[in-house]
mmCIF file of the N, C-alpha and C atoms, coordinates in Angstrom:
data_MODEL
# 
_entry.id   MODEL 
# 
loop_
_atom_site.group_PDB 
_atom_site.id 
_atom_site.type_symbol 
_atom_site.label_atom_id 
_atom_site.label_alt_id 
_atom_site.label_comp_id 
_atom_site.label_asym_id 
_atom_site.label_entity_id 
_atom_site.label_seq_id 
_atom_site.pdbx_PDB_ins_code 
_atom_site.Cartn_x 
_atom_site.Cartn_y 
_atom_site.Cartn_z 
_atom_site.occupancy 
_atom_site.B_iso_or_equiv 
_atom_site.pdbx_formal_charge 
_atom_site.auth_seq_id 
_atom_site.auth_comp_id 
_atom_site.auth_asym_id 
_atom_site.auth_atom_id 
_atom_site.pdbx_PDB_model_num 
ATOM 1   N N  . UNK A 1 1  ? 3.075  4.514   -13.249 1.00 0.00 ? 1  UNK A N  1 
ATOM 2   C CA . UNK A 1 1  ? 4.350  3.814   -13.169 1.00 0.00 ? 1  UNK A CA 1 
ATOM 3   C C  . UNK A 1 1  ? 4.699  3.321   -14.575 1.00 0.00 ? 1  UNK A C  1 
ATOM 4   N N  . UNK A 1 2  ? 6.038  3.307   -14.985 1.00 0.00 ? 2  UNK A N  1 
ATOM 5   C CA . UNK A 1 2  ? 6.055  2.965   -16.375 1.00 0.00 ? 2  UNK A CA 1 
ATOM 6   C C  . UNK A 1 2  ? 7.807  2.264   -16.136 1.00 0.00 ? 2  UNK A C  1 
ATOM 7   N N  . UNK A 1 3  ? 7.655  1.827   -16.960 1.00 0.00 ? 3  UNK A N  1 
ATOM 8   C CA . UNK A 1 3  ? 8.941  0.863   -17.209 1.00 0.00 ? 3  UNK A CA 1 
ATOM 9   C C  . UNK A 1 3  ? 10.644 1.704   -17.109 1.00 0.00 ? 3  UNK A C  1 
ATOM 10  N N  . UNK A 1 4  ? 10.349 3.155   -17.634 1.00 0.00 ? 4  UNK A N  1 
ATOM 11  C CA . UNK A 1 4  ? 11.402 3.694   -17.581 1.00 0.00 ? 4  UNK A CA 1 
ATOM 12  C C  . UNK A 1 4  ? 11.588 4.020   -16.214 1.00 0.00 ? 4  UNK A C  1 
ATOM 13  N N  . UNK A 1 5  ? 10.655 4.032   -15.154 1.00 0.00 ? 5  UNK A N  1 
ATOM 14  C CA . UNK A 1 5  ? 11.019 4.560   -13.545 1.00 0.00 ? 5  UNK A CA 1 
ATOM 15  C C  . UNK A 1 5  ? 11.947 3.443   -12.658 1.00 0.00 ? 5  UNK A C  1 
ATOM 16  N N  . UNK A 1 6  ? 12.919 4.042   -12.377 1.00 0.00 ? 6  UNK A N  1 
ATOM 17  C CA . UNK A 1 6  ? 13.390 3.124   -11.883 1.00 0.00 ? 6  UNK A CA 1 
ATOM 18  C C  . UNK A 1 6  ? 12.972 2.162   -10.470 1.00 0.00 ? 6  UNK A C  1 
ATOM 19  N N  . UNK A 1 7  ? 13.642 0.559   -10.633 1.00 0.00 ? 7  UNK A N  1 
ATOM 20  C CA . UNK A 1 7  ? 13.064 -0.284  -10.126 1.00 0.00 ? 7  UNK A CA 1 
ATOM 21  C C  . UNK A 1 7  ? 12.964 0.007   -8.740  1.00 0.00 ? 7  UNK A C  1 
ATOM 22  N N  . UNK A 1 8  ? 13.951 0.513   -7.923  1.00 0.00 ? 8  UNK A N  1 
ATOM 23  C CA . UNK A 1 8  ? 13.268 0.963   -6.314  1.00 0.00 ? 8  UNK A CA 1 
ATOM 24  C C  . UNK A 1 8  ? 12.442 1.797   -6.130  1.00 0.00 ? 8  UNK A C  1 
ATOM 25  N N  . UNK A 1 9  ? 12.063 2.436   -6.669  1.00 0.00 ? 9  UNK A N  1 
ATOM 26  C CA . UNK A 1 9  ? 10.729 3.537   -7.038  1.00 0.00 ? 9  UNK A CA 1 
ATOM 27  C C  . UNK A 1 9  ? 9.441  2.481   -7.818  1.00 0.00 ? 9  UNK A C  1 
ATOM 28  N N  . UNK A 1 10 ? 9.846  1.343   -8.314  1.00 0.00 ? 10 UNK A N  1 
ATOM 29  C CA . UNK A 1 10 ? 8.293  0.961   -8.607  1.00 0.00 ? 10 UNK A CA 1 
ATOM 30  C C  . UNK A 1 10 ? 8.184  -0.419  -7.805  1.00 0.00 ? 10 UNK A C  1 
ATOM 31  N N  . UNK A 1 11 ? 9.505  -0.502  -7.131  1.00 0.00 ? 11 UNK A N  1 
ATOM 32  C CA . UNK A 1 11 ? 9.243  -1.740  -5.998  1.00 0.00 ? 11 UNK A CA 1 
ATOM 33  C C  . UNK A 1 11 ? 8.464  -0.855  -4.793  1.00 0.00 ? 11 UNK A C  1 
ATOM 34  N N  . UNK A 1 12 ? 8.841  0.529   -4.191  1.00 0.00 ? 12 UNK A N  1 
ATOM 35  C CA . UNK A 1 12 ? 8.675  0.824   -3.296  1.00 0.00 ? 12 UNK A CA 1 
ATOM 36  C C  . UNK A 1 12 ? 6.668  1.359   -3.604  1.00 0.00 ? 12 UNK A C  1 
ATOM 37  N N  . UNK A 1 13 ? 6.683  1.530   -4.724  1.00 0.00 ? 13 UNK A N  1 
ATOM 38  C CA . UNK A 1 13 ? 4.749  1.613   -5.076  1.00 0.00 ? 13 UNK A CA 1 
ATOM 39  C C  . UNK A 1 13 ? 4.002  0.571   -5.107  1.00 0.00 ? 13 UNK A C  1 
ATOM 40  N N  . UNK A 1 14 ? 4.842  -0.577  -5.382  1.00 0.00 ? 14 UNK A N  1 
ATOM 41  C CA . UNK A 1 14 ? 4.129  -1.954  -5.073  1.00 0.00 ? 14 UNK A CA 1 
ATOM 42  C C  . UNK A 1 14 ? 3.639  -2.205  -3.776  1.00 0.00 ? 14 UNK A C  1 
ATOM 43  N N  . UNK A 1 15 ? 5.129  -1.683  -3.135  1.00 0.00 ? 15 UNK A N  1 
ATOM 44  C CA . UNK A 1 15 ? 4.772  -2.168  -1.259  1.00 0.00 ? 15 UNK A CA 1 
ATOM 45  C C  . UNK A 1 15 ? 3.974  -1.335  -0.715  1.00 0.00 ? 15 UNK A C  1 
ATOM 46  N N  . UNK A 1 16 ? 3.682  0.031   -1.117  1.00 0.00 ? 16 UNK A N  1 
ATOM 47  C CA . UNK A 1 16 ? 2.652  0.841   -0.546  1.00 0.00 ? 16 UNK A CA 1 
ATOM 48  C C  . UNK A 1 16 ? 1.510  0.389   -0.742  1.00 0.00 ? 16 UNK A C  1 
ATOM 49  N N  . UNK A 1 17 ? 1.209  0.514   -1.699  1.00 0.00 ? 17 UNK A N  1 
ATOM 50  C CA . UNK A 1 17 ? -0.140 -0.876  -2.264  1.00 0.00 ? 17 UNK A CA 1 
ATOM 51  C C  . UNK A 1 17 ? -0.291 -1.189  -1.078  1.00 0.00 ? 17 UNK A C  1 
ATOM 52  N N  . UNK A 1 18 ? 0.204  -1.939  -0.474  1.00 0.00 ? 18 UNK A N  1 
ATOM 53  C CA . UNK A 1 18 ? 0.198  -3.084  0.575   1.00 0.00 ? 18 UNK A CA 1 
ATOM 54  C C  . UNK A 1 18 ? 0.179  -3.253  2.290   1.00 0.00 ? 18 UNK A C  1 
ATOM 55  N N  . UNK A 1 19 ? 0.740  -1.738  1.907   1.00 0.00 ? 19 UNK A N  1 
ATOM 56  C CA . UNK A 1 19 ? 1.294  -1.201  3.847   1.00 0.00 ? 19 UNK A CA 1 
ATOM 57  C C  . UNK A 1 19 ? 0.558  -1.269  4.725   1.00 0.00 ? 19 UNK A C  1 
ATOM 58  N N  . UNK A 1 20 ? -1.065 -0.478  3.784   1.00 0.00 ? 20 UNK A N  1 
ATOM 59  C CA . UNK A 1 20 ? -2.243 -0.307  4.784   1.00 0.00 ? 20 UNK A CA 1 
ATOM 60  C C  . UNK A 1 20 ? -2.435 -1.905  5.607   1.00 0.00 ? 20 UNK A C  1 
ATOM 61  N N  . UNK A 1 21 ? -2.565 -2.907  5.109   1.00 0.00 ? 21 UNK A N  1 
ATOM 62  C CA . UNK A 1 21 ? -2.867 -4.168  5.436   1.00 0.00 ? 21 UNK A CA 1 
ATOM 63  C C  . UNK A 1 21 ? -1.784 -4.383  6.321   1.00 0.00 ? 21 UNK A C  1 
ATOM 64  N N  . UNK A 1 22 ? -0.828 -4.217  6.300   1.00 0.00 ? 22 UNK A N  1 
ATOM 65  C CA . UNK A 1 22 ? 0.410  -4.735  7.461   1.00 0.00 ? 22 UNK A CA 1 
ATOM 66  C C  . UNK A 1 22 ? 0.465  -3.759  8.688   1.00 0.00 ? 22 UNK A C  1 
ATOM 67  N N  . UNK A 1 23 ? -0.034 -2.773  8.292   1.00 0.00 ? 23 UNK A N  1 
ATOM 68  C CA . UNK A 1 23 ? 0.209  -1.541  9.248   1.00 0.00 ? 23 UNK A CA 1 
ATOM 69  C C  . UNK A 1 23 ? -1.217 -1.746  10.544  1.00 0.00 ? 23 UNK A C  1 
ATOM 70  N N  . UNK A 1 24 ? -2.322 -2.210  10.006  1.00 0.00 ? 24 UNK A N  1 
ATOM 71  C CA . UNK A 1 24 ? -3.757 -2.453  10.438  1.00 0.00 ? 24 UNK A CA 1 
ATOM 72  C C  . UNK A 1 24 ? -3.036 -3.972  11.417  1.00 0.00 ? 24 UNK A C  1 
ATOM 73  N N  . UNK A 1 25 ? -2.337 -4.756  11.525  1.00 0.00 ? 25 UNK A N  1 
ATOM 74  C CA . UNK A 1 25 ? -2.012 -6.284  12.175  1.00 0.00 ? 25 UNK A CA 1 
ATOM 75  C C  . UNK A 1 25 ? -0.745 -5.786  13.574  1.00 0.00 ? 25 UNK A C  1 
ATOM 76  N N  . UNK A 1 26 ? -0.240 -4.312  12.418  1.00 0.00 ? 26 UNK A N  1 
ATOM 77  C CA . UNK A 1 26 ? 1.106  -3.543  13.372  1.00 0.00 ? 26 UNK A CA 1 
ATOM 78  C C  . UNK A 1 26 ? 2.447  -3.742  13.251  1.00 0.00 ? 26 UNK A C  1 
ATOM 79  N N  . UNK A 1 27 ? 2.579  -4.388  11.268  1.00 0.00 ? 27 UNK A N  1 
ATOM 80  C CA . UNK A 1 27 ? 3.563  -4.698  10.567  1.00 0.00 ? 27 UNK A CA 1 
ATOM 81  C C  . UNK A 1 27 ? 4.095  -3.872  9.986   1.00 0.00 ? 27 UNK A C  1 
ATOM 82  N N  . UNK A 1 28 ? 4.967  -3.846  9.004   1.00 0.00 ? 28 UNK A N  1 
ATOM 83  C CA . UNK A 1 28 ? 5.339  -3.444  7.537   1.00 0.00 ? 28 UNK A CA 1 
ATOM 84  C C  . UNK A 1 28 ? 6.394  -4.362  7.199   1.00 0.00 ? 28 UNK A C  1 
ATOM 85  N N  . UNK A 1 29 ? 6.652  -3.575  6.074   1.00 0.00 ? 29 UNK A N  1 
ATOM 86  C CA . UNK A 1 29 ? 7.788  -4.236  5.178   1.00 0.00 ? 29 UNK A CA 1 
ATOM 87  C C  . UNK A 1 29 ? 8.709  -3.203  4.670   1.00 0.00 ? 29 UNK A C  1 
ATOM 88  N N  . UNK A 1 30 ? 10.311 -3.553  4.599   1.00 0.00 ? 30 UNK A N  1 
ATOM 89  C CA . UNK A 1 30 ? 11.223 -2.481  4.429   1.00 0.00 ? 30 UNK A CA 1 
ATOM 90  C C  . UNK A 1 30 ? 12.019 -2.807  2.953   1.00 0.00 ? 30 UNK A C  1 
ATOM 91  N N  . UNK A 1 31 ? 12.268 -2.377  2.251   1.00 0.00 ? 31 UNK A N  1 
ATOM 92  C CA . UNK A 1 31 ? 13.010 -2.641  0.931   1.00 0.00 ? 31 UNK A CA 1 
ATOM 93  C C  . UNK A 1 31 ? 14.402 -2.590  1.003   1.00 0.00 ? 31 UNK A C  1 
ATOM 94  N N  . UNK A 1 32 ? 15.256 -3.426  1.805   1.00 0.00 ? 32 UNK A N  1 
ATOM 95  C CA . UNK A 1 32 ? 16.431 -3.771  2.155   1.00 0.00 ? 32 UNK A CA 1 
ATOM 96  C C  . UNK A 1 32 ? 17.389 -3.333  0.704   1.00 0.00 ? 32 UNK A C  1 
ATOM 97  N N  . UNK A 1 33 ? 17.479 -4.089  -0.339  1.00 0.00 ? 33 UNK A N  1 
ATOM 98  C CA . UNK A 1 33 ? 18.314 -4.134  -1.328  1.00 0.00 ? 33 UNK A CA 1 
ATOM 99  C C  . UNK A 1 33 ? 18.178 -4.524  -2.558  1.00 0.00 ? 33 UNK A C  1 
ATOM 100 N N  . UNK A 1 34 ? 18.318 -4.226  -3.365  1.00 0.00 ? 34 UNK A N  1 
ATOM 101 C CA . UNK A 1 34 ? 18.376 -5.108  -5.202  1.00 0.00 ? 34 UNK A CA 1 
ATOM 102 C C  . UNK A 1 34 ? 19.727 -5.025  -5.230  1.00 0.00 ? 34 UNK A C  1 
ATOM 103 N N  . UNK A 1 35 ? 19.876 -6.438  -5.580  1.00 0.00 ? 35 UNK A N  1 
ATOM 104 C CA . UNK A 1 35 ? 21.193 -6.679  -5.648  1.00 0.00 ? 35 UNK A CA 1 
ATOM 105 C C  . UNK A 1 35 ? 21.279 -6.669  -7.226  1.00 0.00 ? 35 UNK A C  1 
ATOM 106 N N  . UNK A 1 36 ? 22.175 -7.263  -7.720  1.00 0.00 ? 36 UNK A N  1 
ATOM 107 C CA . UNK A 1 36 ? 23.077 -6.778  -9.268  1.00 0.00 ? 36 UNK A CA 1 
ATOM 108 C C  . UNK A 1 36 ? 22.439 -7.812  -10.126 1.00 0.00 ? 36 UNK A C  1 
ATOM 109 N N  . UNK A 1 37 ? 22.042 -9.116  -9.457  1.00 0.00 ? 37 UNK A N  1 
ATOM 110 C CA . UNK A 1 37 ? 21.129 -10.105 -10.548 1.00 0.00 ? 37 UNK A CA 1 
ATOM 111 C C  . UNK A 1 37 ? 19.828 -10.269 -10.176 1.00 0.00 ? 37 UNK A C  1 
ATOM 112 N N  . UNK A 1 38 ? 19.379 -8.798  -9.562  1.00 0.00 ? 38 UNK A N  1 
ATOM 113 C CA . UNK A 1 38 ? 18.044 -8.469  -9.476  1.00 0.00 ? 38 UNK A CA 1 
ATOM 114 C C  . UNK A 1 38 ? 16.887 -8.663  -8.335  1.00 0.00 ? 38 UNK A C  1 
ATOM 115 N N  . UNK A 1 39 ? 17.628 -9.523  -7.902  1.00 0.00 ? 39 UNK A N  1 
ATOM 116 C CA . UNK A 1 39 ? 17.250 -10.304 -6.243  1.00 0.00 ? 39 UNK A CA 1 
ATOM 117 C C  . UNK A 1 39 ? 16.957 -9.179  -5.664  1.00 0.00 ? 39 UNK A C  1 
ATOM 118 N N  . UNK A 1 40 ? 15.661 -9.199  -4.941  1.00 0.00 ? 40 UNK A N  1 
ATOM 119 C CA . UNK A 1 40 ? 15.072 -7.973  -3.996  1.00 0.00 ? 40 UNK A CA 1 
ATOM 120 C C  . UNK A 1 40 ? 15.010 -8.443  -2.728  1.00 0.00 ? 40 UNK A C  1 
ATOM 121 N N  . UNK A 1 41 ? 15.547 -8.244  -1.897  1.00 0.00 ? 41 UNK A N  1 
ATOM 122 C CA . UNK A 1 41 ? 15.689 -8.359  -0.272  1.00 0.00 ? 41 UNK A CA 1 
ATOM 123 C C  . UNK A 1 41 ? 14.538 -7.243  0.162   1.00 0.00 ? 41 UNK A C  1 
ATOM 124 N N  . UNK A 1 42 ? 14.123 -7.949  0.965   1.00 0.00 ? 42 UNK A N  1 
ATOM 125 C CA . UNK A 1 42 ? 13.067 -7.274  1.643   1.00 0.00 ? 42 UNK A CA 1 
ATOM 126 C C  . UNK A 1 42 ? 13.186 -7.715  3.895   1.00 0.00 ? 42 UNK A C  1 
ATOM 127 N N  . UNK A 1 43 ? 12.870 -6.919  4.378   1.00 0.00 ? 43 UNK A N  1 
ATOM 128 C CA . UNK A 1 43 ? 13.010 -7.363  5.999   1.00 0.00 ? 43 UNK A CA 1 
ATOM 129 C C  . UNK A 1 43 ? 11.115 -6.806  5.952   1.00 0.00 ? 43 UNK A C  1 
ATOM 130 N N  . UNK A 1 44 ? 10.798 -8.028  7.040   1.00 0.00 ? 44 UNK A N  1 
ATOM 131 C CA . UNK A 1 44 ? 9.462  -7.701  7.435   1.00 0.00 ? 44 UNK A CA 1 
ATOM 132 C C  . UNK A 1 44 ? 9.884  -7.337  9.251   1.00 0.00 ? 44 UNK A C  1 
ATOM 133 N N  . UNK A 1 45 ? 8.881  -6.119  9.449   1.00 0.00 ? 45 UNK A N  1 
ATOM 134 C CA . UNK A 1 45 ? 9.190  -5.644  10.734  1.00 0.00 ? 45 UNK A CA 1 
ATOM 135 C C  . UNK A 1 45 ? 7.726  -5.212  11.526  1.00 0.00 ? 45 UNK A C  1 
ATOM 136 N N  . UNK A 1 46 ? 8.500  -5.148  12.663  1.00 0.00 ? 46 UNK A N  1 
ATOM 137 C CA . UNK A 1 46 ? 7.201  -4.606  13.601  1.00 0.00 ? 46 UNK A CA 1 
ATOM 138 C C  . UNK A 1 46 ? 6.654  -6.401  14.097  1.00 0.00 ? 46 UNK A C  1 
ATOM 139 N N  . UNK A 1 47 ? 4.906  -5.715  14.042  1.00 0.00 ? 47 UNK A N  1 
ATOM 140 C CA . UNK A 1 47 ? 4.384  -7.128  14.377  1.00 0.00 ? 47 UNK A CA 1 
ATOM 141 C C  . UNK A 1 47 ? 4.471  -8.345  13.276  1.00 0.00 ? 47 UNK A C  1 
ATOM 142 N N  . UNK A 1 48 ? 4.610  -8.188  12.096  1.00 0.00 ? 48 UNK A N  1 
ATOM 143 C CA . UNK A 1 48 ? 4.725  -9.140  11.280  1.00 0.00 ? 48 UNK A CA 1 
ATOM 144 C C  . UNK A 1 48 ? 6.293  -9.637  10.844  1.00 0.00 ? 48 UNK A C  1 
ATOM 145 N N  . UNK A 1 49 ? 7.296  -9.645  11.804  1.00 0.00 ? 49 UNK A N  1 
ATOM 146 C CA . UNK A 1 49 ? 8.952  -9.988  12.029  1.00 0.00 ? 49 UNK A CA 1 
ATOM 147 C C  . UNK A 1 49 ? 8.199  -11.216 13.056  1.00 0.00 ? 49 UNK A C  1 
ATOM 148 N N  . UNK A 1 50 ? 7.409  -11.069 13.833  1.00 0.00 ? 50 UNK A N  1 
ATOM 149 C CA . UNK A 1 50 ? 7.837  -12.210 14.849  1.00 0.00 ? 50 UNK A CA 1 
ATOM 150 C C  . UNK A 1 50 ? 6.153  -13.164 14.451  1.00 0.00 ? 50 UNK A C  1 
ATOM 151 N N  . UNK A 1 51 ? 5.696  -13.117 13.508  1.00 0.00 ? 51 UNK A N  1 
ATOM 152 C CA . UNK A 1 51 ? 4.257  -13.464 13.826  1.00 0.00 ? 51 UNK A CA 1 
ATOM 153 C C  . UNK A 1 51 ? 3.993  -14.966 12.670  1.00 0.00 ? 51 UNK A C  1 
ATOM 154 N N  . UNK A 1 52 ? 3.636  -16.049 13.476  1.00 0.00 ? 52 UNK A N  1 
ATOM 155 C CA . UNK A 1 52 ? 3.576  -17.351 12.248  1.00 0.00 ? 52 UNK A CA 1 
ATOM 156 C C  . UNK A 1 52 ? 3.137  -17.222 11.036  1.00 0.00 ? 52 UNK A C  1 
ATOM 157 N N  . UNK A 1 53 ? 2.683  -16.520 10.482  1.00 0.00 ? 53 UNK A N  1 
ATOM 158 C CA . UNK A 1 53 ? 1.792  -16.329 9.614   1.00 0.00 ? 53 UNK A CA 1 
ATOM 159 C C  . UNK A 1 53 ? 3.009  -15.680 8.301   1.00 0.00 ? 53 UNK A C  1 
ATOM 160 N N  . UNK A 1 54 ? 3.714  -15.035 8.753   1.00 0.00 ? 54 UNK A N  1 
ATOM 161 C CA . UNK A 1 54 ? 5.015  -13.995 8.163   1.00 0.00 ? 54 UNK A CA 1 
ATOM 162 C C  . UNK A 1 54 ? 5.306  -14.491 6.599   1.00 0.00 ? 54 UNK A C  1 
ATOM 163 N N  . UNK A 1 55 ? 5.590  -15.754 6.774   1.00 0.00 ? 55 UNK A N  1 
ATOM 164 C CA . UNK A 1 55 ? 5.852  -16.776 5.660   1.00 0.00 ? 55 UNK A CA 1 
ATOM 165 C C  . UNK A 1 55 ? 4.792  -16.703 4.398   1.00 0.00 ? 55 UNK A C  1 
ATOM 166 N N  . UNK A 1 56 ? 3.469  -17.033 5.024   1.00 0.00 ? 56 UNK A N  1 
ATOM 167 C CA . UNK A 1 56 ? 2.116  -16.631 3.886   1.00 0.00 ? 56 UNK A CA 1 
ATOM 168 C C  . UNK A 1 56 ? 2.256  -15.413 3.589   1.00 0.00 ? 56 UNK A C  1 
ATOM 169 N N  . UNK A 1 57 ? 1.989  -14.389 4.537   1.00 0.00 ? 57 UNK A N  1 
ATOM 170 C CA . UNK A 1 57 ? 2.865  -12.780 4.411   1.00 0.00 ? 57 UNK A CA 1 
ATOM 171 C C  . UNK A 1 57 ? 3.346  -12.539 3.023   1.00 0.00 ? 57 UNK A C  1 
ATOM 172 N N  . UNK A 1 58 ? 4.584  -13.208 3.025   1.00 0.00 ? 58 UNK A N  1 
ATOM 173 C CA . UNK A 1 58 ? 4.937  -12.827 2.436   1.00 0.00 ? 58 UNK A CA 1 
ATOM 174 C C  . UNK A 1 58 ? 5.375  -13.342 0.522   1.00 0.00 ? 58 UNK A C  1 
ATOM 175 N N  . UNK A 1 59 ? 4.496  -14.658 0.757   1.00 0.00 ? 59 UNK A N  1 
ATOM 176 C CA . UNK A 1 59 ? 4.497  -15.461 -0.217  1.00 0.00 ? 59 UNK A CA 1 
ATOM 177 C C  . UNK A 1 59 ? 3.473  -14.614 -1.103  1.00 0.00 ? 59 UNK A C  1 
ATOM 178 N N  . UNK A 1 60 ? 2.178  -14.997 -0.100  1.00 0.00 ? 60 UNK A N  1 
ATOM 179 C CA . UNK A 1 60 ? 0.566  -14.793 -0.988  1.00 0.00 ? 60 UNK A CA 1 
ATOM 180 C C  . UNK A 1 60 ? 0.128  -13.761 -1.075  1.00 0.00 ? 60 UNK A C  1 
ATOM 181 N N  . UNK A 1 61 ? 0.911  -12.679 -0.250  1.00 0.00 ? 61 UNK A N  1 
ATOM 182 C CA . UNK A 1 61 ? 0.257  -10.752 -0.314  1.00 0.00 ? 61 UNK A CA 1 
ATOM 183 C C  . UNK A 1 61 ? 1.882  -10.099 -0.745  1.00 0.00 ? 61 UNK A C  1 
ATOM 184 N N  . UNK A 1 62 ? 3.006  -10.061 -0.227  1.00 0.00 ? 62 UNK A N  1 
ATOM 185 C CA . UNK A 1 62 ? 4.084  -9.221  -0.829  1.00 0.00 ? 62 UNK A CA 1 
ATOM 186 C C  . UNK A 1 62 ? 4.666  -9.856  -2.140  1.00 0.00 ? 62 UNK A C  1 
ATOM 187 N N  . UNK A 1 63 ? 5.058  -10.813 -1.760  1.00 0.00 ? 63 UNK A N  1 
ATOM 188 C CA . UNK A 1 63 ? 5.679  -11.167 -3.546  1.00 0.00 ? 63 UNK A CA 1 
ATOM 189 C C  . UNK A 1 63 ? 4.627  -11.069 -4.601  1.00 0.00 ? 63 UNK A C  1 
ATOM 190 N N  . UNK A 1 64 ? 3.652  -11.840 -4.321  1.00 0.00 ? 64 UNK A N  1 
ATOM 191 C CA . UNK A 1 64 ? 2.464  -11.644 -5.261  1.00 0.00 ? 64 UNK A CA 1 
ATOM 192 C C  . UNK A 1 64 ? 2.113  -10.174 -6.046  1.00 0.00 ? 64 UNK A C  1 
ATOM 193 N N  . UNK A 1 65 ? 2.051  -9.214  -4.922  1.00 0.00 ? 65 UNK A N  1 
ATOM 194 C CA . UNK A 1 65 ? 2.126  -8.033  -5.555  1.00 0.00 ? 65 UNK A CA 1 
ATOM 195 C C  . UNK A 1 65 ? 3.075  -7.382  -6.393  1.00 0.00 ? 65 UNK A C  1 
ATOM 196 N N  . UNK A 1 66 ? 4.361  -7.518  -5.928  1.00 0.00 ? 66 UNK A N  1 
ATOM 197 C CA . UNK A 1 66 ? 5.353  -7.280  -6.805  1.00 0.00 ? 66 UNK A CA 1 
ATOM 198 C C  . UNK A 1 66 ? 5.362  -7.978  -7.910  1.00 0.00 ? 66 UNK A C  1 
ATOM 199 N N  . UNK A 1 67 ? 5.282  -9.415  -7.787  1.00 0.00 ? 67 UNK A N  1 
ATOM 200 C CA . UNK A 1 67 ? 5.607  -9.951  -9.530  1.00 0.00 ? 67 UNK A CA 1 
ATOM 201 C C  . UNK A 1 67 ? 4.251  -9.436  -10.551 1.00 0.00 ? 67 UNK A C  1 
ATOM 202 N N  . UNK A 1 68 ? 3.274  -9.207  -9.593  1.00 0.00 ? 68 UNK A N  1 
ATOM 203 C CA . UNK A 1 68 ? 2.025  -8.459  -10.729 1.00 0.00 ? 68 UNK A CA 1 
ATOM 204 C C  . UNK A 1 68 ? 2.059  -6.935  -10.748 1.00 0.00 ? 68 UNK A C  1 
ATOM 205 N N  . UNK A 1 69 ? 3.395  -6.465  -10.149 1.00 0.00 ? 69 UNK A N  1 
ATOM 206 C CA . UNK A 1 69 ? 3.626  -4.636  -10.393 1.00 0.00 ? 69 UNK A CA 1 
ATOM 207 C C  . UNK A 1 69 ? 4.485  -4.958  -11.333 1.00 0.00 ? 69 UNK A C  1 
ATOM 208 N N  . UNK A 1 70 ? 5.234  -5.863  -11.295 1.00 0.00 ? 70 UNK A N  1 
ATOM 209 C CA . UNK A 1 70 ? 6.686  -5.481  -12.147 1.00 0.00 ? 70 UNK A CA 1 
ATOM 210 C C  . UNK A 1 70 ? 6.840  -6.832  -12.884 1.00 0.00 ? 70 UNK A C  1 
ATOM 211 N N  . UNK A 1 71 ? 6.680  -7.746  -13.451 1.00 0.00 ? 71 UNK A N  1 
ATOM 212 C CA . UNK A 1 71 ? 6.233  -8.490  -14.436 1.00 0.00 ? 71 UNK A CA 1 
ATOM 213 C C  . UNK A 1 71 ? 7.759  -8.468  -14.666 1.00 0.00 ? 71 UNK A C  1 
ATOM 214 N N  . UNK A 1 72 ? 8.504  -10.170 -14.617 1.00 0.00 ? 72 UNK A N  1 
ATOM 215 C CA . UNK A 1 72 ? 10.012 -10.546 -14.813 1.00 0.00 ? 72 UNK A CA 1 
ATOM 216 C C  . UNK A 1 72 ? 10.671 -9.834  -13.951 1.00 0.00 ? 72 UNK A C  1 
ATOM 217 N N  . UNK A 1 73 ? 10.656 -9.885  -12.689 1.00 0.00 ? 73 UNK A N  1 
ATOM 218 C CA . UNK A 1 73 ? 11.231 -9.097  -10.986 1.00 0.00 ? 73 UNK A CA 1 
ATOM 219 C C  . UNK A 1 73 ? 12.080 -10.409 -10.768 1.00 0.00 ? 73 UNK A C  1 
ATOM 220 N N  . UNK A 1 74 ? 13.042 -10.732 -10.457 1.00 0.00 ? 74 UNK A N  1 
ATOM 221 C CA . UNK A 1 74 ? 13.614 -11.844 -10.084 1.00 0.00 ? 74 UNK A CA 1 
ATOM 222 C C  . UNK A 1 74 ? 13.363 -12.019 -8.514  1.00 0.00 ? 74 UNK A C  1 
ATOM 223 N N  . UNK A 1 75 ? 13.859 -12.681 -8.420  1.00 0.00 ? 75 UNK A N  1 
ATOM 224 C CA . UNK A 1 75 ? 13.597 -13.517 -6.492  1.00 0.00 ? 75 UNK A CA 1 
ATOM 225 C C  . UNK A 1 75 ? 13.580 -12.178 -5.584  1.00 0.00 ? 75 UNK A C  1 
ATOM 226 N N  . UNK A 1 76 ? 12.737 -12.722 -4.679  1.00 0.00 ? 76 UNK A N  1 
ATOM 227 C CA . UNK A 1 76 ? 12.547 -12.039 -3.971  1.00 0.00 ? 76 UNK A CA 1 
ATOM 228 C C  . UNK A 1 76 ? 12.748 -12.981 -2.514  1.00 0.00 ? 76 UNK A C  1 
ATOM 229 N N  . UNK A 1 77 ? 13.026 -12.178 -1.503  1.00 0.00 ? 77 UNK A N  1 
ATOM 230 C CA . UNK A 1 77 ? 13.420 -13.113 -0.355  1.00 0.00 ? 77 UNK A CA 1 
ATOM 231 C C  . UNK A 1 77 ? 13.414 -11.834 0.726   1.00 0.00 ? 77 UNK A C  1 
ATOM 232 N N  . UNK A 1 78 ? 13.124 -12.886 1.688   1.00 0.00 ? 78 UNK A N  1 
ATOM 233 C CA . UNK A 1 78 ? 12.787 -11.946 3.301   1.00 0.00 ? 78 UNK A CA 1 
ATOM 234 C C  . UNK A 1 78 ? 14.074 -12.017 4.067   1.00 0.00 ? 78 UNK A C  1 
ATOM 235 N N  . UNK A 1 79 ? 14.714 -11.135 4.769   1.00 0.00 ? 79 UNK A N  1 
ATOM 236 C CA . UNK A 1 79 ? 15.443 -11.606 5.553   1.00 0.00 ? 79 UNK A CA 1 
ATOM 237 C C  . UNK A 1 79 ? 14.981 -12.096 6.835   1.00 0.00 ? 79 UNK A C  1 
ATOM 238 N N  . UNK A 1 80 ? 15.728 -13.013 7.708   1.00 0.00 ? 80 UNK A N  1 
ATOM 239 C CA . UNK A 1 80 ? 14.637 -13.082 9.159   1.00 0.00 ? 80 UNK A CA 1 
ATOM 240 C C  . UNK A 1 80 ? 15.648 -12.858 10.735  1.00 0.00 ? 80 UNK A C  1 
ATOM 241 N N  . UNK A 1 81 ? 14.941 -12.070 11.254  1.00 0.00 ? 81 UNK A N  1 
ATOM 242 C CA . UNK A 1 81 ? 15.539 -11.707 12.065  1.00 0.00 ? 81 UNK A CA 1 
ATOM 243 C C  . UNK A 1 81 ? 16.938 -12.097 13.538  1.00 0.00 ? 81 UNK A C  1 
# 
């Protein structure tokens, strides 16, 4: 992955990283949108849309990964169902 690939192509290698673990609970995660001041929308689905935990989810295992794939990623935010 290198800086010239573009950002939904190295957001969407971040989240693969990651799938196996959401997919094993009966989750994932979908890459909704980058908006124009960089904001990445993301929807969590399956079993991890309705499950308490969603919030850590997505604090301490998805964002985490992204801001250490892509280093200066602006906000990131879940939508909720």
């Amino acid at each position: 992955m290198t800086e010239a690939e573009p950002l939904n192509a190295r957001i969407e290698d971040a989240l693969n990283s990651i799938r196996p673990y959401l997919h094993a609970d009966g989750g994932d995660v979908e890459l909704v949108e980058i908006k124009p001041d960089g904001e990445v929308v993301l929807r969590l689905t399956g079993a991890c849309s309705s499950c308490e935990m969603s919030e850590m989810t997505m604090t301490a295992g998805i964002e985490e990964t992204l801001r250490r794939a892509i280093p200066g990623i602006g906000s990131i935010v879940a939508l909720k169902n």
